[in-house]
C-alpha positions in Angstrom: 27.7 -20.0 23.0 26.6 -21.5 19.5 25.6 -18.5 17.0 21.9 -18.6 15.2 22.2 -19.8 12.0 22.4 -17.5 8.5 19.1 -17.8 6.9 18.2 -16.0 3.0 14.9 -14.6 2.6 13.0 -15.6 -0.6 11.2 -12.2 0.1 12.4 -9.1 2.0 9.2 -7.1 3.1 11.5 -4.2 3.9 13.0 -3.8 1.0 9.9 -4.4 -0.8 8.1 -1.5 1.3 11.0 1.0 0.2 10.4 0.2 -3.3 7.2 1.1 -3.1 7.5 4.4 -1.5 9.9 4.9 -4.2 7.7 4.6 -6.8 4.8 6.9 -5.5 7.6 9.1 -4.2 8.2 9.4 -8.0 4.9 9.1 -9.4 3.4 12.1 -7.3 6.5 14.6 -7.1 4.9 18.0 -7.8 1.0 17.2 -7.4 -1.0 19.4 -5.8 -3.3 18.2 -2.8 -6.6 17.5 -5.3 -4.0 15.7 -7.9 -2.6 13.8 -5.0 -5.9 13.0 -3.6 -7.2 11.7 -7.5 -3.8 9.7 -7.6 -4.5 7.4 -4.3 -8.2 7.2 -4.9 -7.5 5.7 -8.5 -4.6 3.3 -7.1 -7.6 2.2 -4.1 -10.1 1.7 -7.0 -8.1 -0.5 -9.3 -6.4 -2.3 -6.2 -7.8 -5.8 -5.0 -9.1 -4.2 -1.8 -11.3 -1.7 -3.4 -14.3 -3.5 -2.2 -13.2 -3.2 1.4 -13.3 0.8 0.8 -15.9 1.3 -1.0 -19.4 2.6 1.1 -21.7 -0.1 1.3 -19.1 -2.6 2.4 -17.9 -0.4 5.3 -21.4 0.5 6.5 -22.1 -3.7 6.3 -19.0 -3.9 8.5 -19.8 -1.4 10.8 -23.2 -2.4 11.1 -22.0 -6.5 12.5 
């Protein structure tokens, strides 16, 4: 039986995932539920998909 062959990722999604957790993990460690709430809305705002949440471009979604 011939075994697959080794390949090396140029990017690990995985790994890349945990980091990220990490990092919000740290970022909101002791916030209350409002601060916590203010913290994801602000990282949705300033994100490149903040037009895909905001209102208008949900109800012109919703309404195709």
């Amino acid at each position: 039986m011939t075994r697959p062959i080794a390949r090396t990722k140029a990017f690990d999604c995985v790994k890349m995932k945990l980091l990220i957790q990490e990092r919000i993990h740290t970022d909101t460690q002791g916030m209350g539920p409002e601060e916590l709430l203010a913290y994801f809305r602000k990282r949705v705002a300033s994100s490149r998909f903040a037009r895909s949440f905001t209102k208008d471009e949900a109800s012109k979604r919703q309404a195709q």
